[in-house]
Each structure stands twice: as C-alpha cells, then as structure tokens.
C-alpha positions in Angstrom: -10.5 10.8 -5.1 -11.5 11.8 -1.7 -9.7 15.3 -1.1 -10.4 18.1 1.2 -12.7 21.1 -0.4 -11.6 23.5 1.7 -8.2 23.7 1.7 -5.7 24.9 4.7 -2.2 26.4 5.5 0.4 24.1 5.1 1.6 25.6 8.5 0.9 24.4 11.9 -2.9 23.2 13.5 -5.3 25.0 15.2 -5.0 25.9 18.5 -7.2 24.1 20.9 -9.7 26.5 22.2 -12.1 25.1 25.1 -15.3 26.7 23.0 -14.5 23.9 20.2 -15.3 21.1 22.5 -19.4 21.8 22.7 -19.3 22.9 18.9 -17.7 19.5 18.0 -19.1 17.0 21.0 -21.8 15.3 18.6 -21.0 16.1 14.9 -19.6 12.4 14.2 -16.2 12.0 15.9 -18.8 10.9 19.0 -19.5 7.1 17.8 -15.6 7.6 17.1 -14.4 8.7 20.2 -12.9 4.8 21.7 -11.4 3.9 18.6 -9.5 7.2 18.1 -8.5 7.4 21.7 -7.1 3.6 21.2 -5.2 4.9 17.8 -3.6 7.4 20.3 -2.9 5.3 23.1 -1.2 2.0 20.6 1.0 5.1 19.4 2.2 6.7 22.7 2.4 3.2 24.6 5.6 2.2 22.4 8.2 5.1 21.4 9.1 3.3 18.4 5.6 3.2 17.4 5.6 7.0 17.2 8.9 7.2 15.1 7.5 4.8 12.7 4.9 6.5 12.1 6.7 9.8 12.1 9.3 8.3 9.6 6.4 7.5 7.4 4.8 10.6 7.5 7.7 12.5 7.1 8.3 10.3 4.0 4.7 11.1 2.5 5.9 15.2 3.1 9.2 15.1 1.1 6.9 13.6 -1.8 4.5 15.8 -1.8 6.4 18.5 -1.9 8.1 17.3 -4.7 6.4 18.5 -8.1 7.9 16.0 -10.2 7.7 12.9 -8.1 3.7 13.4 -6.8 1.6 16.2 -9.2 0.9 13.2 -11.6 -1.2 11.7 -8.7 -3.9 14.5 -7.9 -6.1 15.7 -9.9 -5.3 19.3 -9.2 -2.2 21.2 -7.6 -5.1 22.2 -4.8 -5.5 18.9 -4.1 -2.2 18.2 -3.3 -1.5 21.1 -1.7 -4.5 20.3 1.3 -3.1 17.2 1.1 0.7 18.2 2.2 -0.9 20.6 4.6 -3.2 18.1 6.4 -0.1 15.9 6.2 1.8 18.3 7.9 -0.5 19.3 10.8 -1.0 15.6 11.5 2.9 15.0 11.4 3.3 18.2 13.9 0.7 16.9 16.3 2.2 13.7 16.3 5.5 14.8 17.3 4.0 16.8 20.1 2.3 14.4 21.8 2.8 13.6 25.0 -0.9 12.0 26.4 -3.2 10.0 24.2 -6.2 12.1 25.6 -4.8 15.0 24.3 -3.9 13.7 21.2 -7.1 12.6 20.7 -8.4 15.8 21.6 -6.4 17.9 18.8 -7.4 15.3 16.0 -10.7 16.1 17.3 -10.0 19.5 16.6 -8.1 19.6 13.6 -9.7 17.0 10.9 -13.1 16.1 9.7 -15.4 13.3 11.8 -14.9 10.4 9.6 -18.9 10.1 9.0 -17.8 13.3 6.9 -14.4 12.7 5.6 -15.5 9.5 4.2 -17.7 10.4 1.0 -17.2 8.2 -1.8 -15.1 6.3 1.1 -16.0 2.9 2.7 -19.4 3.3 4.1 -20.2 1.0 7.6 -18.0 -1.4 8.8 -17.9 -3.5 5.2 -14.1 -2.3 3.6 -12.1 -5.8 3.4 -8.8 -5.6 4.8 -5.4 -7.6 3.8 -1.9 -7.4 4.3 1.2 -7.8 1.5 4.6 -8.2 2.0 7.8 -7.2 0.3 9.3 -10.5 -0.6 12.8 -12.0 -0.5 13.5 -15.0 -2.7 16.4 -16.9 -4.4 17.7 -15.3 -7.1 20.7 -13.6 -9.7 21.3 -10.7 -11.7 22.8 -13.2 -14.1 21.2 -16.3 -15.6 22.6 -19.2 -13.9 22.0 -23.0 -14.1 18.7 -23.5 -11.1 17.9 -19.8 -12.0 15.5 -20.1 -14.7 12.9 -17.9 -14.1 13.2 -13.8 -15.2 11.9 -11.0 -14.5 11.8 -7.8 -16.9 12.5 -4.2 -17.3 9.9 -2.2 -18.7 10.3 -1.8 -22.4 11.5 1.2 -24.4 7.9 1.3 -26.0 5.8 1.6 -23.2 3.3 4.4 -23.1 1.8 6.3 -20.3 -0.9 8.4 -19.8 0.6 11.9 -19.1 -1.5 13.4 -16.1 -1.7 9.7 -14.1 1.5 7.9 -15.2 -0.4 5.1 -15.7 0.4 2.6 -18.6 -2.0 2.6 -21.5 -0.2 0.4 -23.5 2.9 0.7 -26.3 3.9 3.3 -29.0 3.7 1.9 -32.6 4.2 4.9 -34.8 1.6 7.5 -33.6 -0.7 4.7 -32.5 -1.2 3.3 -28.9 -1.4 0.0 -29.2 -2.2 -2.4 -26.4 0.6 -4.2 -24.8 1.2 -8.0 -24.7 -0.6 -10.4 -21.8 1.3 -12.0 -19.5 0.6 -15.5 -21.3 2.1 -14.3 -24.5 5.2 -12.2 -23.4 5.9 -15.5 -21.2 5.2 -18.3 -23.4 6.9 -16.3 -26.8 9.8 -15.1 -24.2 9.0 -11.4 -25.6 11.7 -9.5 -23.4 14.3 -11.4 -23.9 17.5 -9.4 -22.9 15.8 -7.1 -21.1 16.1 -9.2 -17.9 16.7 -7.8 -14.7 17.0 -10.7 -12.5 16.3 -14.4 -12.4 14.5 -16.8 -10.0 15.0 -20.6 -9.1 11.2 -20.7 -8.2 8.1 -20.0 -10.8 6.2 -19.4 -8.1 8.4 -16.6 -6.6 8.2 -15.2 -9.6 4.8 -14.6 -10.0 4.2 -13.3 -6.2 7.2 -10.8 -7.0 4.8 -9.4 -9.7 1.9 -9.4 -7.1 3.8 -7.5 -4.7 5.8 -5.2 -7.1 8.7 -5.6 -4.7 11.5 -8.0 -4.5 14.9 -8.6 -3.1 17.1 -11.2 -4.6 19.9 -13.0 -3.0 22.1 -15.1 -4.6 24.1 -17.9 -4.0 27.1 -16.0 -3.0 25.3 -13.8 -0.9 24.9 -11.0 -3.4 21.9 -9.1 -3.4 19.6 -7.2 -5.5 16.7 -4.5 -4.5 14.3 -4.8 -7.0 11.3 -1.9 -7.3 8.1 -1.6 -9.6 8.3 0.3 -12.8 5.1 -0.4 -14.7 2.9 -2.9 -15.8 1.7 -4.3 -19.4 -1.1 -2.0 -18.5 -3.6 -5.4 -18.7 -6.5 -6.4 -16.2 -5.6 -8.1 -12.7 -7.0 -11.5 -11.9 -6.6 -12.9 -8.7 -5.2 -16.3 -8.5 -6.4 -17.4 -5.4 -9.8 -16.4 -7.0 -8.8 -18.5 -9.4 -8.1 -21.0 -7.6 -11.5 -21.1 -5.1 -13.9 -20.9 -8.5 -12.1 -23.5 -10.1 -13.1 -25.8 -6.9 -9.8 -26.6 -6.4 -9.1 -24.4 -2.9 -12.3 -23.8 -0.5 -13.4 -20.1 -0.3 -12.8 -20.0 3.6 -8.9 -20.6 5.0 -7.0 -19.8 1.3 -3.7 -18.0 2.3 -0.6 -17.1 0.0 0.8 -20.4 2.0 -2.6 -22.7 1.1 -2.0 -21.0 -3.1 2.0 -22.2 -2.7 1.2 -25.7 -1.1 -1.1 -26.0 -4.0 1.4 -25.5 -7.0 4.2 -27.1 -4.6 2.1 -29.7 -5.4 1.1 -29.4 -8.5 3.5 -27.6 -10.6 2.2 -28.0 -13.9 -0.9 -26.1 -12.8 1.0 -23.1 -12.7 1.1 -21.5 -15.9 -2.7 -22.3 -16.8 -3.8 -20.7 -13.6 -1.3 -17.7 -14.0 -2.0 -16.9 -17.0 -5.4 -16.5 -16.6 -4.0 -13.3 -14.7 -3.4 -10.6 -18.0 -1.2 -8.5 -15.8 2.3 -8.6 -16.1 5.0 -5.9 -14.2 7.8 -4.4 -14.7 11.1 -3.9 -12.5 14.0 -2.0 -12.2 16.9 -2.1 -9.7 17.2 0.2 -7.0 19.7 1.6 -4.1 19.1 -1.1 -1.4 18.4 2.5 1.0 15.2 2.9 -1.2 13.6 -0.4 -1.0 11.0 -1.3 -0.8 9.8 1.2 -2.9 5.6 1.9 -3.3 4.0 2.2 -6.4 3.9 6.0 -5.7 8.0 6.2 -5.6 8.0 6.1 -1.7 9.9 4.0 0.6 7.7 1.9 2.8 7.3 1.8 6.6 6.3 -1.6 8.1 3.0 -1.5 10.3 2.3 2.3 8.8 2.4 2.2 5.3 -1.0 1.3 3.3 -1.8 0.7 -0.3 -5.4 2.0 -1.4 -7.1 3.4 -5.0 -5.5 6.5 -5.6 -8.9 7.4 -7.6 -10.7 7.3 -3.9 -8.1 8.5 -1.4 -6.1 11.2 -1.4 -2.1 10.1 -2.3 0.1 10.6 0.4 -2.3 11.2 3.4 -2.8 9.8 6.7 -5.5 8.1 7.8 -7.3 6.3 11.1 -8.6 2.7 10.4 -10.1 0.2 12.6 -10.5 -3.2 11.6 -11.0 -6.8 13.4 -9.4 -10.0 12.1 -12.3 -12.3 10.4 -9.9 -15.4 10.9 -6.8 -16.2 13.2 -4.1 -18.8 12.7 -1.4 -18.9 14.4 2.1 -17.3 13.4 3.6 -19.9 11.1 7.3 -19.9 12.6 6.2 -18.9 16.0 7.2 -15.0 16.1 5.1 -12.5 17.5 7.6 -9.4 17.5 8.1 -6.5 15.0 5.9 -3.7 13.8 3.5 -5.4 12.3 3.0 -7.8 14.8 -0.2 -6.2 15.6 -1.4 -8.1 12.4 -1.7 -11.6 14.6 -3.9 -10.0 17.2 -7.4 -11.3 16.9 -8.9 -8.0 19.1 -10.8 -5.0 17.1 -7.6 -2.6 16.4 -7.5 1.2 15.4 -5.1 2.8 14.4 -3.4 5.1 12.2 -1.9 4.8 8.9 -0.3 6.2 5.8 -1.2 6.0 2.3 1.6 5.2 0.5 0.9 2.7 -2.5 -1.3 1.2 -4.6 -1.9 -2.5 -5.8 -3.6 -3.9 -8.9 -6.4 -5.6 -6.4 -6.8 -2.8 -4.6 -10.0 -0.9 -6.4 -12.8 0.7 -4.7 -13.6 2.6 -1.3 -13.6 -0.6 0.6 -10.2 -2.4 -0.2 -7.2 -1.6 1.6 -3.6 -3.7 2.0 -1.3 -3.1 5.1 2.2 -3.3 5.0 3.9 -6.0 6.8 7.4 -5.9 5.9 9.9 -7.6 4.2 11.0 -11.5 4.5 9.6 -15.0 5.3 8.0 -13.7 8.1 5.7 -10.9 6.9 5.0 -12.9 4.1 3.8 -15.5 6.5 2.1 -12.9 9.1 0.8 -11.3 5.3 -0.4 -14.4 4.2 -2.7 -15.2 6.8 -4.0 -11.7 7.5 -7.8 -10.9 6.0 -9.8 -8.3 8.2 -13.4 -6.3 8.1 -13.1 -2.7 9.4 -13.5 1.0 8.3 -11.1 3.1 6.2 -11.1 7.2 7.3 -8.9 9.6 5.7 -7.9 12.3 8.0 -9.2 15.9 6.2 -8.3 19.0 7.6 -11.6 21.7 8.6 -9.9 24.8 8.2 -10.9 26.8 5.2 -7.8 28.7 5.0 -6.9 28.6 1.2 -2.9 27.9 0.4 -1.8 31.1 -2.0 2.0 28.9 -3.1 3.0 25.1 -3.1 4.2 23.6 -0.2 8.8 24.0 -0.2 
C-alpha cells in the first residue's frame, strides 16, 4: 500500500510562500503541470462538479475518522492518520478555490509530484482504466413466480481475517476451512433460506455479484437497496475473459452489452461460463440513503468515486488521474448528461478522484474502475468505457508527525 512516510497535521495546508515556487519548478509536477491545471479547471468550470467532489471527500473524512469502520484497512494507525490529514488539506483546498491557477498552484505546494507519490504505483502511461455501475434490475424480496433467481446473505460461518476483514473462508470447529465455489453453492442450492432477494434474469444476477451493488424493484414498485457483505473468499475470473479465450467474443469491442447479447442468445451457456468464475458474493439490505454502498462501507459519488487495490493505494484518499479512451462508441440511448458523462468523451481527461472501493478485478498498480452511477444508463456508459492513463495518489510533503487520531 502506497502511504505517505512522513506524516502531517491533520489540520489545514501550507501556506503558499513565493520561495516554494523555484524550490518546486522542476522536481516532477513540471511534466505534470497541463494535466493538473485541466483537473482544476473541469472542477471550477461546473459548481456541481466541485460539490461532488466535496461530497465525496467529505464522505472518505467521516470514515476515516471512524476507528471501527476504516482501521481494518491500513496497515498501521499512522497510515491512516496521513491519510485523513492529506484528505483533509485536499478537501480544504478544494472548498477554497476560487481560480484553477491557484488551485493548481497549492496542490503544487501541498502534495508530492506524482513521479514521487507513485512508488509501487502505475508506472508510465500503461494502468488500464474501466468503469462499473451500480445496477438496477427486476426483482423481489420474496420468491415469486418469473423471480427465480436469488441472491444470498453471508452465512453465519464465515470467517474473516481480523486485521483486513477479508474472508478466508468458514469456521468448522477450530479449523478454517475453505468456503464453497460458486458452481457448487449454485448447482446444490447451499443457502437456501438465507435469501435476500430474487431476480427474473440469470444474467442480472451474476452482474449484481460483479458489481457488489444492486437495487431491486418489483412488480409493484417496491424496492430494495442491496450492499456487499462478503464473498466465498474464492478466486475471480473474468467472464468476458472467458468469453474472448474461448473464441466465442473477439478480444477488441467486448462490452457488458456484447457479454449480455451473447447469453441473450444463448442462455444455456450461462452457467458453464459462470461457473468457471469461483467467486461468489454476499449481500445484505440496506437504508436506500446508504446505497450504493463501496466495498469499504462508504456511499458512492458518481464521476468521483474510484475502486482500486487497497494493498497499493492508500483507502480513502484522493487522487489526480489522467487517462484517454482506447475506444469510443456512441452512448447507447443517446444521453450525454450527468456526472459521469465525461466517460463518453474521446479527449485525454485529468482529473481528480476518490478512492473509495475495491473490486475482485481490480489487483495491481495499474487497474483502476470509475464510478458511473446507478441505472441503465451508467451501465450502458460503464459498459462501453475501457481507457489507458496514469493513476497518482495525492501525498502530502509536510513531515509534521500527528501526536492523536484524527476526531
């Protein structure tokens, strides 16, 4: 996990001081210097840019200031500590902005160059880019006739590793023991009663487990907010990998749309492909105020929030990215509106982020997944999104060492 080694007060940035600017002119922002400007200037031109982002951040400070909720994340209570506080100043400059030049300026100022900040980060141009969506489908609290397909609590058994909260598989006695694969809890119906909704498509079912989100609305109009709550613990496979080694899709053009037209078509295909997927997740149903709710317990912010490896970037942060799309096809339904409509422009973007979650796919320095919102649309804008860029946490320089936790 990237984190800051000198830690700073969780209190406000450093002053600008007109000394900095020679000390700083060429130790790495240089190269840097249009993209960040254009992160500054994407924020400031739209006011509701700024308060998403605000909201977001503001989000990632009540968690990390939570012991309970965010310790199990960091390695260290240091680490999270520089992380809140680099949080924080970012969050305060934000909010004070009034020029993108100045803006720029104070990030300048305030964090590390990302040349620096990005040890054991993605390296060059080379991280791969994607978006996810959370996803609304068909579907009931209550098995009902059409709504044959379930998804599960966790069960009572699972076991998790104490410092990560990760699942390493299920209590038998004083053994761990590893949990069930998707193929066998599906095909021997394993959880039975432990359902927590059900699904008129198979298909919707298995992209609410690969976006650990879901609303359900029923027939009736009810609805249900459901969140992640663990996993079986297994290996992820992806199934549009799958899919493109199997011969069946090409490797250029696949899209979550191209993977549904596919078992639209061929339904009995399904099972054999899914299964070949060990992961299986768990859900649990949440106040409709929280959702969608990240892996990490925080509600998301469309067009801000980001899901990366929690074992390379620091939980929580923020974080200036710039990335370029590597294909374009148009907007399924036509819409070009909404936060994350900046996913459908073809132009080299930067901009800057949160880290909020974390995804089963999503291993390594170079992987990141934006945040695209909820419904047919971001699933659609989602589905078609795949970019190249650079991935930069934003580190604080001070070496001011933080004597308490953040309050």
């Amino acid at each position: 996990m990237i984190v800051a080694t000198l830690l700073a007060l969780a209190g406000g940035c450093q002053p600008w001081r007109a000394d900095h600017e020679a000390t700083y002119a060429d130790d790495g922002w240089s190269t840097w210097e249009i993209h960040l400007l254009a992160a500054c200037e994407e924020l400031l031109r739209n006011p509701a840019s700024r308060d998403d982002l605000l909201l977001a951040l503001d989000r990632s400070l009540a968690w990390l200031a939570d012991d309970a909720r965010s310790a199990t994340f960091f390695d260290s209570e240091t680490e999270r500590i520089a992380t809140h506080a680099a949080t924080r100043c970012f969050r305060n400059l934000i909010a004070a902005a009034t020029d993108a030049a100045w803006l720029a300026r104070r990030v300048r100022e305030n964090f590390l160059p990302p040349v620096a900040a990005r040890a054991g980060g993605s390296s060059g141009d080379d991280a791969l880019f994607t978006a996810y969506y959370a996803a609304a489908f068909e579907g009931v609290a209550t098995r009902t006739p059409g709504y044959d397909w379930p998804l599960y609590a966790p069960p009572p058994d699972l076991a998790r590793d104490e410092r990560t909260g990760e699942v390493i598989g299920r209590r038998v006695g004083d053994r761990i023991e590893p949990l069930p694969t998707r193929e066998m809890i599906e095909r021997e119906g394993l959880y039975a009663g432990m359902e927590v909704g059900w699904l008129r498509d198979p298909f919707d079912a298995y992209v609410a487990h690969v976006n650990g989100s879901v609303r359900l609305r029923g027939p009736d109009g009810a609805t249900i907010h459901l969140a992640h709550a663990g996993t079986n613990g297994r290996p992820y496979t992806s199934i549009g990998r799958q899919l493109i080694e199997s011969g069946v899709l090409p490797s250029h053009g696949v899209s979550l749309q191209a993977i549904r037209a596919f078992f639209d078509a061929h339904p009995d295909q399904l099972h054999p492909f899914a299964w070949r997927n060990q992961r299986y997740v768990f859900f649990e149903a949440i106040p409709e105020a929280e959702w969608p709710r990240s892996g990490l317990g925080i509600t998301l912010v469309e067009g801000r929030s980001v899901a990366t490896d929690k074992r390379v970037y620091p939980p929580g942060g923020p974080m200036l990215v710039r990335f370029q799309r590597v294909a374009v096809a148009p907007p399924g339904d036509g819409s070009s509106a909404g936060p994350s409509a900046f996913l459908d422009d073809p132009e080299m973007q930067a901009r800057f982020v949160v880290d909020h979650d974390r995804g089963g796919a999503i291993l390594g320095p170079n992987r990141i997944d934006l945040y695209a919102g909820a419904g047919d649309v971001a699933g659609d804008r989602a589905g078609r999104f795949t970019a190249g860029g650079f991935i930069a946490p934003l580190i604080r320089r001070t070496a001011m060492i933080e004597a308490t936790p953040p309050r």
